[in-house]
C-alpha positions in Angstrom: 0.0 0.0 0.0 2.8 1.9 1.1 4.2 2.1 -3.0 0.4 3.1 -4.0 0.6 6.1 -1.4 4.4 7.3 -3.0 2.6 7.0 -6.9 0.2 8.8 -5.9 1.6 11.7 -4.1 4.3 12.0 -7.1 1.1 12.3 -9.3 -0.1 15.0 -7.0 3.5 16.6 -7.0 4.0 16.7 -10.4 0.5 18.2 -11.1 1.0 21.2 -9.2 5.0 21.8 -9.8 5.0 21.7 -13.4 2.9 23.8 -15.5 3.1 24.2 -19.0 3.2 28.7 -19.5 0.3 29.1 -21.9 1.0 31.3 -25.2 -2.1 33.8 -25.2 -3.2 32.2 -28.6 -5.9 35.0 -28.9 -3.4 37.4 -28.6 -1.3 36.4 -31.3 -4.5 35.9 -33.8 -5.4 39.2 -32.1 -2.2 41.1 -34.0 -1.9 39.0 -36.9 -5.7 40.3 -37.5 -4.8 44.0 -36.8 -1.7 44.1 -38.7 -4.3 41.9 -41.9 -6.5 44.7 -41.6 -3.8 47.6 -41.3 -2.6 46.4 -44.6 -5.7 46.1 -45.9 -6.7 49.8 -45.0 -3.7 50.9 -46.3 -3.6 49.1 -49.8 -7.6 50.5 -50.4 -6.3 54.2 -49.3 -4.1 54.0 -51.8 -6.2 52.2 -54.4 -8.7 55.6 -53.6 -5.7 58.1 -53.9 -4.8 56.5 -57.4 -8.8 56.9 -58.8 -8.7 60.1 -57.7 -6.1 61.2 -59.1 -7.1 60.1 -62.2 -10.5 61.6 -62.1 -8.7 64.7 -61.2 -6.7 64.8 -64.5 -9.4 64.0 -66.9 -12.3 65.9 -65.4 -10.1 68.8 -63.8 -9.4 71.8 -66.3 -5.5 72.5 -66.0 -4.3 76.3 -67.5 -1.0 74.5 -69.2 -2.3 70.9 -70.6 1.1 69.7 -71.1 1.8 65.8 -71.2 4.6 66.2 -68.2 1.3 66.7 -66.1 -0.3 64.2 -67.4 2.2 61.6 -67.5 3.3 62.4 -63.9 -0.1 62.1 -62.8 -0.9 59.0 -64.7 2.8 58.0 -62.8 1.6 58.8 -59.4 -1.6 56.7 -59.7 0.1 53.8 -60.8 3.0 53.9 -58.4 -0.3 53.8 -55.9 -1.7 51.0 -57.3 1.6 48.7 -57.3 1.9 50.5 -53.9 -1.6 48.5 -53.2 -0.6 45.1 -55.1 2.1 44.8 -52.5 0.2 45.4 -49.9 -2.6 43.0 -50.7 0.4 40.5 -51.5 1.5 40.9 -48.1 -2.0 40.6 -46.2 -2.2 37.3 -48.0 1.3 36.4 -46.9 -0.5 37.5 -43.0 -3.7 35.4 -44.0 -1.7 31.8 -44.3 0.0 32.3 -41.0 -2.4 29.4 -39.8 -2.6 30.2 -35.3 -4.0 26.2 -35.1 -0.5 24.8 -36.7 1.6 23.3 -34.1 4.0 25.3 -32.7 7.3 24.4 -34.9 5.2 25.3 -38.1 3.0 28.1 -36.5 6.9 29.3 -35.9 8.3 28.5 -39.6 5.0 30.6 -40.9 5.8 33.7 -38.8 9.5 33.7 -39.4 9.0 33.2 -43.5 6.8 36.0 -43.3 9.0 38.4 -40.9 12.2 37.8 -43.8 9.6 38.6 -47.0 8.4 41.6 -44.7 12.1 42.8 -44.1 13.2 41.5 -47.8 9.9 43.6 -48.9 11.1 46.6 -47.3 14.7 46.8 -47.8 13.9 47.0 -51.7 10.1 48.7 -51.7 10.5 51.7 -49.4 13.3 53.4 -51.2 11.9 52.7 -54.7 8.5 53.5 -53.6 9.8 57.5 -52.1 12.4 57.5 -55.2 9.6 57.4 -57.7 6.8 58.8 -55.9 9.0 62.2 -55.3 10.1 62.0 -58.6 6.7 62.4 -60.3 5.8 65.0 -57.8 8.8 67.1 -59.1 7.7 66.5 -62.4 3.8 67.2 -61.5 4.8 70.4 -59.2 6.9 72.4 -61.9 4.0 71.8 -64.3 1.5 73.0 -62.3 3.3 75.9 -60.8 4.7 77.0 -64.0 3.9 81.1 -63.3 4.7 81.5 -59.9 7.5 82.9 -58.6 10.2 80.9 -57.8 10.3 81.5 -54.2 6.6 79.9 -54.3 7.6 76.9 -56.4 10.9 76.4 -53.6 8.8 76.9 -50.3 5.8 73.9 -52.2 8.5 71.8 -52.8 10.3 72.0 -49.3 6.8 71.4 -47.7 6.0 68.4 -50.2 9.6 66.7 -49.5 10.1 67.7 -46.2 6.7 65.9 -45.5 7.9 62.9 -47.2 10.9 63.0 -45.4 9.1 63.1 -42.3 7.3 60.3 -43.4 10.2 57.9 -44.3 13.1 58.7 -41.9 10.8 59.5 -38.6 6.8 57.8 -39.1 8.1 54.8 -41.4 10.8 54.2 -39.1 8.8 54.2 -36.2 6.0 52.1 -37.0 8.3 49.4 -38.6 9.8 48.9 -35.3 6.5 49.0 -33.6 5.4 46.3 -35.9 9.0 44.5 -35.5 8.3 44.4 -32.1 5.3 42.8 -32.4 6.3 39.9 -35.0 9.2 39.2 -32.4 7.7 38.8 -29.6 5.4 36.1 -31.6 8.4 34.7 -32.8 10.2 34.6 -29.0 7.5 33.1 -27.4 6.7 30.3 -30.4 10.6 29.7 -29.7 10.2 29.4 -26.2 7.0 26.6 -26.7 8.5 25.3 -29.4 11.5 24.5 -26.3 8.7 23.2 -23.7 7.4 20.3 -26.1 11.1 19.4 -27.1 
């Protein structure tokens, strides 16, 4: 009786001692939904910004109809619209991340999307505020062809030092808000993935 007494107590003991941290699951379905939908938002923003900008060269009625205007509008709504393929690209990238995978492959998923995100931005950022500023030199001299020069300096300061402000200080910041997040998924799949080796 007495070896009935020690098995059970070690059952008790080892019921209470060792517990098994639990990964907040709804958590982690929780951001990858936020960041689908953040993605999402931004790709139709820019599929919006594109229309309209074409609606606005071929209902609006410029002074100086020159094709520079026309072609650097036409540029600036496509550049949004590739902007928005990526985008869409990358929220179905977000949507095969499957949260019921086990843990070593719910890992694998998170970590092949974190290197296409940084792969994604390495290359897209830079070409994205390389041809977007580009056309907006192009559509800015055209439309400010007769003001003064000071005017045509200060609208392009304002336009670039916005997109500046963008890239170096906004950009930067929410890609390290949203590496912070895909991180800590990927720390605490490593440390369950640990637990169930």
């Amino acid at each position: 009786m007495q070896d009935f007494n020690d098995i059970q107590q070690l059952w008790k003991q080892n019921d209470t001692s060792v517990s098994i941290p639990k990964m907040n699951l709804s958590a982690v379905k929780n951001t990858r939904q936020k960041m689908k939908n953040k993605e999402l938002f931004l790709a139709t923003v820019l599929i919006a910004t594109g229309i309209i900008i074409l609606i606005m060269a071929y209902f609006l009625d410029f002074r100086y109809k020159t094709s520079a205007l026309y072609i650097s509008m036409g540029a600036i709504s496509l550049i949004c619209f590739i902007q928005a393929v990526l985008l869409l690209l990358t929220v179905k990238k977000i949507a095969q991340i499957n949260a019921a995978a086990p843990p070593s492959e719910h890992l694998k998923q998170w970590q092949e999307y974190n290197e296409f995100r940084k792969k994604q931005i390495r290359w897209n950022m830079p070409v994205y505020y390389l041809l977007l500023g580009s056309a907006l030199v192009i559509y800015l001299l055209e439309v400010l062809k007769d003001v003064s020069i000071t005017y045509k300096l200060v609208a392009l300061f304002l336009t670039f030092g916005w997109m500046f402000f963008t890239y170096f200080y906004l950009g930067k910041k929410s890609l390290a808000k949203t590496d912070l997040k895909i991180n800590t998924i990927i720390s605490e799949l490593q440390n369950l993935e640990k637990q169930f080796k």
